[in-house]
C-alpha positions in Angstrom: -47.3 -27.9 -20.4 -51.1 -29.3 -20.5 -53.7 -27.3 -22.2 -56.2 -25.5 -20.0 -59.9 -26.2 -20.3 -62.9 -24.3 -18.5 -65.3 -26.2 -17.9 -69.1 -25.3 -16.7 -72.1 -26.5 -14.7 -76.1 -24.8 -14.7 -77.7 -26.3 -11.8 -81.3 -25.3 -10.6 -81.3 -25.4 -6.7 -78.8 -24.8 -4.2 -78.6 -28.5 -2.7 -77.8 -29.5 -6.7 -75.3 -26.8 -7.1 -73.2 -28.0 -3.9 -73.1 -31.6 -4.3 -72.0 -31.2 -8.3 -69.3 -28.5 -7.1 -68.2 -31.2 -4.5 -69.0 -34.2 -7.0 -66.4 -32.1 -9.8 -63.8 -30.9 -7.5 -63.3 -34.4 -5.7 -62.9 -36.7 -8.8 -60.1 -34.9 -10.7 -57.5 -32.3 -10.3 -59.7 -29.0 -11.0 -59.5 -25.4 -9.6 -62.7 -24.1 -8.8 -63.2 -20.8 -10.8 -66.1 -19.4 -9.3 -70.1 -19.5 -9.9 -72.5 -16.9 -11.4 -76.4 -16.6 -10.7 -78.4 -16.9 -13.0 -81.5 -15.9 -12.3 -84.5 -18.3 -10.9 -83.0 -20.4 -8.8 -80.3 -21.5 -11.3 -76.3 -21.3 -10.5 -73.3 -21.6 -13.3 -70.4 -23.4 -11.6 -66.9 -22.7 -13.3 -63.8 -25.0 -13.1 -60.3 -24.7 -14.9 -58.0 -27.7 -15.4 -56.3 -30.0 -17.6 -58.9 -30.9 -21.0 -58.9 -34.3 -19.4 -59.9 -33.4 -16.0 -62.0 -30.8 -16.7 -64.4 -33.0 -18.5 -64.0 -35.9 -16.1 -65.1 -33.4 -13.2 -67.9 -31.8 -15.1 -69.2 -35.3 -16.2 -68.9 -36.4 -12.6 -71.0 -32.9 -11.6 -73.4 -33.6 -13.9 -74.5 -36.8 -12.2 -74.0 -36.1 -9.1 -76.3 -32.8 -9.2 -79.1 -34.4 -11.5 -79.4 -36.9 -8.6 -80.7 -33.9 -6.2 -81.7 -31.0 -8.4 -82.1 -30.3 -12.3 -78.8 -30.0 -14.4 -80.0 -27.4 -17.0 -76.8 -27.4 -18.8 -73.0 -28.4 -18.8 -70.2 -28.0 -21.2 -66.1 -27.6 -21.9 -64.3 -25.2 -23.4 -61.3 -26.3 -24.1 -58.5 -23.8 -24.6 -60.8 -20.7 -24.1 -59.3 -17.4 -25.5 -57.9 -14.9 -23.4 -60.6 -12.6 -23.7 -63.2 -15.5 -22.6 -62.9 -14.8 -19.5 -63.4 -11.2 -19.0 -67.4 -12.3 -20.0 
């Protein structure tokens, strides 16, 4: 069984946050997780997936929403603890 990653996106600006959740769950085999806001415009993106394709669709994200908007921050966790997610 492959490893399970979570992976995250921090976008400022709604048209940013759409086209790097689009961007990440069109160039590999990701579930999308869910999104939090942040405060001030900004918007964390989650995704779960394979280590591999977790990071290819976050770096894929990442360019697509710095194109249009400001990426603040990105990054993967891979194999989060259990108790990860109840934050």
């Amino acid at each position: 069984m492959a490893q399970q990653a979570l992976g995250m996106i921090e976008c400022k600006g709604l048209v940013a946050t759409f086209e790097a959740a689009d961007a990440a769950l069109k160039a590999a085999n990701v579930t999308y997780k869910g999104h939090h806001r942040v405060g001030n415009g900004m918007v964390a993106l989650l995704f779960e997936g394979d280590v591999s394709a977790v990071k290819a669709a976050i770096d894929a994200g990442v360019a697509a929403g710095g194109r249009l908007g400001q990426i603040v921050s990105s990054s993967v966790i891979a194999r989060p603890h259990e108790d990860t997610a109840k934050i």
